[in-house]
C-alpha positions in Angstrom: -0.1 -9.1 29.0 -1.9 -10.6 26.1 -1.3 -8.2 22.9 -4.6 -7.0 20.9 -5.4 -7.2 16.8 -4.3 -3.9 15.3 -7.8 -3.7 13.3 -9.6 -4.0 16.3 -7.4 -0.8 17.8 -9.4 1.5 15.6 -11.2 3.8 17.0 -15.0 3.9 15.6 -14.5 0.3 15.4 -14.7 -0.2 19.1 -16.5 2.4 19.9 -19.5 0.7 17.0 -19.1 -2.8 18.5 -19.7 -1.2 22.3 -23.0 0.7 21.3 -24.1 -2.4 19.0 -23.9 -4.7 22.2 -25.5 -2.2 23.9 -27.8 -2.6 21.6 -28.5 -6.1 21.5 -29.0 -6.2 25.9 -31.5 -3.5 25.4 -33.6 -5.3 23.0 -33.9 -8.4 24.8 -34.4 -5.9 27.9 -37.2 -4.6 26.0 -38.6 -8.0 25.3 -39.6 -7.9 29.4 -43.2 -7.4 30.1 -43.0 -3.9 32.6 -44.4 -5.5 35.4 -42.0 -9.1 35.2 -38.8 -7.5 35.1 -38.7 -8.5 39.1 -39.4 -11.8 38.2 -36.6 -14.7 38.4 -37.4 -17.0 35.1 -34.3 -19.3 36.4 -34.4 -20.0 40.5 -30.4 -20.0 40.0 -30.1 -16.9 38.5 -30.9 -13.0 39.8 -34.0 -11.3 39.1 -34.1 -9.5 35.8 -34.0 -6.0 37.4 -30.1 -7.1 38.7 -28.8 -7.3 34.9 -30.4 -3.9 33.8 -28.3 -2.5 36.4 -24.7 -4.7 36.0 -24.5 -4.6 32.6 -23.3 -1.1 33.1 -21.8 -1.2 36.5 -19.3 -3.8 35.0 -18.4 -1.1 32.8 -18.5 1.5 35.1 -16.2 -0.6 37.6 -13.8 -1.6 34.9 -12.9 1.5 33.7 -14.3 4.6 35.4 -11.0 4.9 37.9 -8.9 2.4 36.1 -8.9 4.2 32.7 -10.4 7.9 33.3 -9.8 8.6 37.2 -13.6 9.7 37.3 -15.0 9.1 40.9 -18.5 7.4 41.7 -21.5 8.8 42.0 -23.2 5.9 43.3 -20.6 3.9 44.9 -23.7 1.7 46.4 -25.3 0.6 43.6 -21.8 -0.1 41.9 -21.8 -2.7 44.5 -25.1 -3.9 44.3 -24.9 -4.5 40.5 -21.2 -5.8 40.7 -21.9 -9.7 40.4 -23.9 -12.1 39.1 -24.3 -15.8 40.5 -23.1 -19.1 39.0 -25.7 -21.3 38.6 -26.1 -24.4 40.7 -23.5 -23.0 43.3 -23.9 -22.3 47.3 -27.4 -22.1 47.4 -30.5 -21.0 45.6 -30.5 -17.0 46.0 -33.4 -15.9 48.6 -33.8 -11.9 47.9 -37.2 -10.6 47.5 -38.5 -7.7 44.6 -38.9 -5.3 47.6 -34.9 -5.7 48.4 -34.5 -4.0 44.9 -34.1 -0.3 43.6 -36.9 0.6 41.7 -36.7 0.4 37.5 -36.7 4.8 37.0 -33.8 4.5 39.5 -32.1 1.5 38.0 -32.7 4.0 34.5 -31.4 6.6 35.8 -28.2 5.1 37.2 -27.9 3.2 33.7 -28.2 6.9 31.4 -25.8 8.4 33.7 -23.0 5.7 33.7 -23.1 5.7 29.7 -23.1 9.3 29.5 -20.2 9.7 31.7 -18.1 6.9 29.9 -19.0 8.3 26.1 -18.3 11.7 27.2 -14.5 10.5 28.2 -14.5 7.4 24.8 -14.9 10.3 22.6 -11.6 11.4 22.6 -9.9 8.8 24.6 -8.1 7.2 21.4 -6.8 11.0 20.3 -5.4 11.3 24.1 -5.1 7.7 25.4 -5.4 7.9 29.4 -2.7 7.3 31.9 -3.8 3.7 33.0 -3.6 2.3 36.2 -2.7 -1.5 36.1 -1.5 -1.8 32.6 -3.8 -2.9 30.6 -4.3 -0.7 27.6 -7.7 1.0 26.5 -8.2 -1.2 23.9 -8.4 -4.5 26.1 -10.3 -2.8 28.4 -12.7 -2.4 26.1 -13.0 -5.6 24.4 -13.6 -7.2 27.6 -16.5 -4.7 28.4 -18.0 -5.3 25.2 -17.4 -9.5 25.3 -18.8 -9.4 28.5 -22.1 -7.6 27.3 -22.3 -10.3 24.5 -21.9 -13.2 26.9 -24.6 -11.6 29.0 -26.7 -11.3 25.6 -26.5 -14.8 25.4 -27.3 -15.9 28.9 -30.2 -13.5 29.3 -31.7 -15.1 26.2 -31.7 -18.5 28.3 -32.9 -16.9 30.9 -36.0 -14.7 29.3 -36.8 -18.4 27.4 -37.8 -19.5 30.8 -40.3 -16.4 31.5 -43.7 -17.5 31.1 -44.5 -16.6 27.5 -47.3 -14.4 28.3 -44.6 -11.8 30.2 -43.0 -11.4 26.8 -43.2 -9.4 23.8 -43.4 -11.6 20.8 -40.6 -11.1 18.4 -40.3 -12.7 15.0 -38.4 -15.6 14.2 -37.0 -16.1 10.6 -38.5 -18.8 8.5 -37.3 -22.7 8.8 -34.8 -24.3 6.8 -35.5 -26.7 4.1 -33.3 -29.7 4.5 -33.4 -33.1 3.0 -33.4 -35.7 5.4 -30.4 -36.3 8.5 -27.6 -39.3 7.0 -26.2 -39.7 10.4 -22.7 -41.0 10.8 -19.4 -41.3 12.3 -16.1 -39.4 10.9 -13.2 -41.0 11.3 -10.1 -38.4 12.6 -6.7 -39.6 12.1 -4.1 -39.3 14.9 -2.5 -36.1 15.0 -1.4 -32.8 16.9 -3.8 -29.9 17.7 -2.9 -26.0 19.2 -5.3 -24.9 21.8 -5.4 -21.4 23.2 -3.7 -18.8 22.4 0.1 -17.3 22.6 0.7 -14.8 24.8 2.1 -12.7 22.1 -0.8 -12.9 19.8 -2.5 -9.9 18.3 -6.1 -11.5 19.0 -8.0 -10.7 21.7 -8.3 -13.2 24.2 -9.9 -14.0 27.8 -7.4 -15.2 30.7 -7.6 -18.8 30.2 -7.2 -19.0 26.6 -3.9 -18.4 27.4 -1.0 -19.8 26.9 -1.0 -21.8 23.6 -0.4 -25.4 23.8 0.2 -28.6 21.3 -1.8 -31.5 22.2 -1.3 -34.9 20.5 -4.4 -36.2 20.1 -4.9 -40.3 19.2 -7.6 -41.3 16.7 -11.0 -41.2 17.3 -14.5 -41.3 15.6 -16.9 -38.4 15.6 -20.5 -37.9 15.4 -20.8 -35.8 11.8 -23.9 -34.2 13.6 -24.8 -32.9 16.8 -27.6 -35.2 18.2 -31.1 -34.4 17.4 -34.1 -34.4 19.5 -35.3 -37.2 17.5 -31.9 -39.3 18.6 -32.5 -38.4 22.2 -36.3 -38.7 22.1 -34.8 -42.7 21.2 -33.0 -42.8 24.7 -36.3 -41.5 26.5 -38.1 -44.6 24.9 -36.0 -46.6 25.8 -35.9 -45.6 29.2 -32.8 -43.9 29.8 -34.3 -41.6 32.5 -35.3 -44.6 34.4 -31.8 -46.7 34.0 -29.4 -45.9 36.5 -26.3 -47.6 34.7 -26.4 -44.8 32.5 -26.1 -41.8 35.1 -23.2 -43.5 37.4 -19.6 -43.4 37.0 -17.2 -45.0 38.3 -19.2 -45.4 41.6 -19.9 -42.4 41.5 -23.6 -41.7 41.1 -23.9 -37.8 41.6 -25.5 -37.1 38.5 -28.1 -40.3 39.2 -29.1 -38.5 42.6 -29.6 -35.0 41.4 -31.8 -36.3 38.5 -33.5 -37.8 40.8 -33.9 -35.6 43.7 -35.3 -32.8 41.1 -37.3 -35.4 39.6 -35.3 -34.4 36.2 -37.1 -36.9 33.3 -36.7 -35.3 30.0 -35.0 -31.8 28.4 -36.1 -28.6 30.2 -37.2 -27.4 26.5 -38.8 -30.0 25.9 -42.4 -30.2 27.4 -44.9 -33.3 27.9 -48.6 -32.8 26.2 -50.3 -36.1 26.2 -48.8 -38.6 24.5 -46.8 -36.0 21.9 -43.8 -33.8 23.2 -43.7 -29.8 22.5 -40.6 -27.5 22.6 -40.6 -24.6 24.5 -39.3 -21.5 22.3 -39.0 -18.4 23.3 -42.3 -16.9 22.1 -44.2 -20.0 21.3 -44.9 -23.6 22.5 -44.3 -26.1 19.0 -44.8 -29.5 18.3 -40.7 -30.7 19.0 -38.8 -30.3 15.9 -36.8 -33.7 15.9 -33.6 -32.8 13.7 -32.9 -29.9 15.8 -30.2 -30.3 18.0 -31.1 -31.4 21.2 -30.7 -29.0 24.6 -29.4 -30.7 27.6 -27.0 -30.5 30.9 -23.8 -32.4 30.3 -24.7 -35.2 32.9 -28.2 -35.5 30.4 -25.6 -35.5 27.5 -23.3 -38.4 29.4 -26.2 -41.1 30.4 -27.4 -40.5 26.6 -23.5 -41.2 24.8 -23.3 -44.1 27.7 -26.5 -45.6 26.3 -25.3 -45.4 22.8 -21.9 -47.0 24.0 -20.2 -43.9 23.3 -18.5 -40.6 25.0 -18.2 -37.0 25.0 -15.3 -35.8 23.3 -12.3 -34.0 24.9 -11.9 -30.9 24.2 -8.6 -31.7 22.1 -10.7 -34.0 19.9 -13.3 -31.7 19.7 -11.2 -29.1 18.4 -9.1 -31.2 15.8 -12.6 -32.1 14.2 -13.5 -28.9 13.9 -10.4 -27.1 12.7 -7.4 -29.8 11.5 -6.9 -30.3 8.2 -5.9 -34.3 6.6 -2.0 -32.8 6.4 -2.4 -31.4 10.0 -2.5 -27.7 9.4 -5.3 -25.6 11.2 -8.3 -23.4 9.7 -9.2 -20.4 11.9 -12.6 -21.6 11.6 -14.1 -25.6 10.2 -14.7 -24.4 6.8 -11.8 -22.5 6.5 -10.7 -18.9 6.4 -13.9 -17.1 5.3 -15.3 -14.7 7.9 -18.2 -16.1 9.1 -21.6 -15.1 7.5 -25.3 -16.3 7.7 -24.5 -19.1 5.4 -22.3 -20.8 7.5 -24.1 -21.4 10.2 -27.1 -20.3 13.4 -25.1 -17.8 15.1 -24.6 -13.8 15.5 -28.3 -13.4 17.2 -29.5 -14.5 13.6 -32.7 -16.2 15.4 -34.2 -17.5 18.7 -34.5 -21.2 18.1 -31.9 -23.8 16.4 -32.4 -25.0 12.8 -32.1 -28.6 11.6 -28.1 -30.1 12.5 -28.0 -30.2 8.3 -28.8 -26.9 7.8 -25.9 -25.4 6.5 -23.8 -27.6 4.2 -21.2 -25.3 3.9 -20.2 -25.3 7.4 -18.3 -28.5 7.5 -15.1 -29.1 8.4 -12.0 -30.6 6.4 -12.1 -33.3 8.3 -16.2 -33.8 7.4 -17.9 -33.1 11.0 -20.6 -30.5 10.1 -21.8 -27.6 12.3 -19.7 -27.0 14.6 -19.8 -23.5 15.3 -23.4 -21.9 16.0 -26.7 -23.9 16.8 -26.0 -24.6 20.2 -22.8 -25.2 22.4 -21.0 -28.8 22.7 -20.3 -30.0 25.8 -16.9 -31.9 26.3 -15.6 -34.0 29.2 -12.8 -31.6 29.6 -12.8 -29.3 33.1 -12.3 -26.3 32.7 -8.7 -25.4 34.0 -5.7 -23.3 33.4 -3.5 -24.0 30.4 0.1 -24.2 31.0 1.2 -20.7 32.0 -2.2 -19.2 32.7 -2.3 -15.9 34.3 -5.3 -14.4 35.7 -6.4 -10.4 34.6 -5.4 -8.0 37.0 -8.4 -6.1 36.3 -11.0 -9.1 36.8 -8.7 -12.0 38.8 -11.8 -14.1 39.6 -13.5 -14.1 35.5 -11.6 -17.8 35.3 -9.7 -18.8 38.4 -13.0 -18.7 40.5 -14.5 -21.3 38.1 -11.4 -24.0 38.5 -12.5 -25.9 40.7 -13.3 -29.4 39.1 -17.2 -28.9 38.4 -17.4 -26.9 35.6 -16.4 -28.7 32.2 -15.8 -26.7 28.9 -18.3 -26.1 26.2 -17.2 -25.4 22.4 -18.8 -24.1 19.6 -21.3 -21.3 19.8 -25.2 -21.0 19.9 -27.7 -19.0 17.9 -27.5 -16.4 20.1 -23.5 -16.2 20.4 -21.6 -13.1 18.4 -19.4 -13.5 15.9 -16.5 -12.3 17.8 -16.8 -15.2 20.0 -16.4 -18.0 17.6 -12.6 -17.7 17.8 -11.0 -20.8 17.8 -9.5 -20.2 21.3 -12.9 -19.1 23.1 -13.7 -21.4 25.6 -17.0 -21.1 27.7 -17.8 -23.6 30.6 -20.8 -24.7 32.9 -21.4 -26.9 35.6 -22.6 -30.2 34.6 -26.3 -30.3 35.9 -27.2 -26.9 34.3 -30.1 -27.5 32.1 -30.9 -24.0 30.8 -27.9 -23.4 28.4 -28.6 -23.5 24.7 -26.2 -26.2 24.7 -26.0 -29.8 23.2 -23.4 -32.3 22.4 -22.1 -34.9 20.1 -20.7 -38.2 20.8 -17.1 -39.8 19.8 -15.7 -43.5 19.7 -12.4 -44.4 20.6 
């Protein structure tokens, strides 16, 4: 059973952390035009109207028998709201609005569920509940609130695909000045890297961060930025959507035949307007910033590092960029041991768009990659598996081990619209390859 920081065991803290992220899904709720929240922005995905209600049936499930032996009042829409879909798997969903509750009873269900949990999490840490399965309050509840965050993030991608006139407009902080990009490779010696985390550790961690392993990684070279639309606008030019030796593998030429049976043939933010390109944000359509990074699947991100004679980095070498010092030691974050703040770097919900990939000087690394937490995920070539020693949650046995199964590959990092919490050096998050929607992007290594 993974152990839990003592800090994070006090009381209000939890308790201020659950009603910020509750916080944070109703405002991007409330972002919604009234009459789109049936809509489905991404045909992958559910309709909007499904998160309203599993955002707190997932609490609701996780804790209403396990931690306070209440019973349900609505065992039917605890099933309905239970599970969400991964993208680009078994099929493209085919329910109608019409198979859905209506919003006032989706409202209702939502108000009762909170008030019944707050009612019992206002004097659960003064009179901790008998639990059933082990696991103890605490953990319970950093996974309810992680799991609200995570869903923060993905609805973001999501509402950026709803037709801008079925949004609210929200502000959007001011650009960054930067000088101009010096793009380069780092050089990272050889050396040994810890991913994960031990099981004894006092941070909170998912099911497959654990158990903590030493890698030995051999030296590599590193893109100091992530790529920029103006890098990948380069590969477009040059016809990279056109050039099948860029797409195949190995024979194997999956990625080639998807792009081409969805007639894929540039970024999905990126949209064509005569002979100039815009970027789809998520309250306005803007001539296409070229030294933000760019926002691509990982099979975009692998026909682009195969053009440029490069690869995607491991997620071993990704992480000793990022966190290894020259003598070998590790930072809990690139720049160091500083908490992160909004000098360091695009993340915590601080905007809706990425900034330039130079934007924040400070947030380099010791070993001189910049930006490698916030502004948009990195894709590796790693799949996401079970470390050595991996042992599913009791309470939620499918979160990881439904998600080992050789297409989903690991993504690093952190976007704009990723908490703090979540930049821990052993959070791992994963997609398939041929998901477009992500706010992720990559950078390349040479071997």
């Amino acid at each position: 059973m993974p152990a839990i920081a003592r800090e994070p065991l006090v009381r209000h803290d939890l308790l201020d952390r659950l009603g910020s992220s509750r916080q944070q899904t109703d405002d991007l709720f409330a972002i919604v035009n009234s009459d789109a929240l049936y809509e489905r922005p991404i045909a992958e995905r559910h309709r909007i109207i499904f998160y309203i209600g599993h955002l707190e049936a997932f609490d609701w499930n996780l804790l209403r028998e396990r931690a306070f032996g209440l019973k349900s009042f609505h065992p039917e829409f605890d099933r309905l709201f239970a599970f969400g879909i991964d993208p680009v798997g078994g099929g493209l969903p085919s329910d109608q609005p019409a198979d859905w509750p209506a919003i006032s009873q989706v409202k209702q269900y939502v108000e009762k569920i909170r008030g019944a949990l707050d009612e019992k999490l206002s004097d659960a840490f003064d009179d901790p509940p008998p639990l059933n399965g082990g696991f103890p309050l605490p953990i319970l509840l950093n996974v309810a609130i992680e799991h609200r965050l995570m869903h923060a993030e993905t609805l973001a991608y999501m509402l950026h695909q709803l037709p801008l006139n079925r949004k609210q407009h929200r502000a959007e902080p001011r650009e960054v000045n930067v000088p101009p990009i010096s793009h380069r490779s780092m050089e990272i010696p050889s050396g040994r890297v810890t991913l994960g985390l031990p099981r004894a550790s006092e941070v909170f961690g998912w099911d497959n961060e654990y158990e903590e392993q030493a890698v030995d990684v051999p030296a590599f070279a590193i893109d100091r930025y992530m790529v920029t639309n103006r890098q990948f606008l380069e590969f477009i030019h040059a016809g990279g959507y056109e050039t099948k030796l860029f797409w195949a593998e190995n024979d194997n030429d999956a990625d080639w035949s998807w792009k081409q049976k969805a007639g894929i043939s540039h970024p999905a933010f990126w949209k064509p307007e005569g002979n100039r390109w815009l970027y789809r944000a998520m309250f306005a359509e803007v001539p296409l910033p070229l030294d933000w990074p760019v926002y691509v699947s990982q099979a975009e991100a692998k026909a682009y590092a195969r053009w440029a004679g490069k690869s995607l980095p491991t997620e071993a070498e990704w992480q000793r960029a990022a966190y290894c010092t020259p003598s070998g030691e590790q930072q809990s974050y690139p720049w160091g041991e500083q908490t992160p703040d909004a000098g360091l770097g695009n993340f915590d919900f601080s905007r809706w768009s990425p900034v330039a990939v130079n934007a924040f000087p400070r947030a380099v690394s010791a070993l001189g990659v910049h930006g490698m937490l916030g502004n948009g995920w990195e894709w590796t070539s790693t799949e996401f598996a079970p470390f050595p020693g991996f042992e599913p949650f009791s309470f939620y046995r499918g979160y990881s081990a439904d998600f080992f199964d050789g297409k989903h590959f690991v993504m690093k990092g952190g976007s704009a619209r990723t908490s703090t919490c979540m930049l821990r050096r052993s959070f791992r998050n994963w997609f398939q390859a041929r998901y477009q929607y992500v706010y992720a992007g990559f950078r390349c290594v040479n071997r």
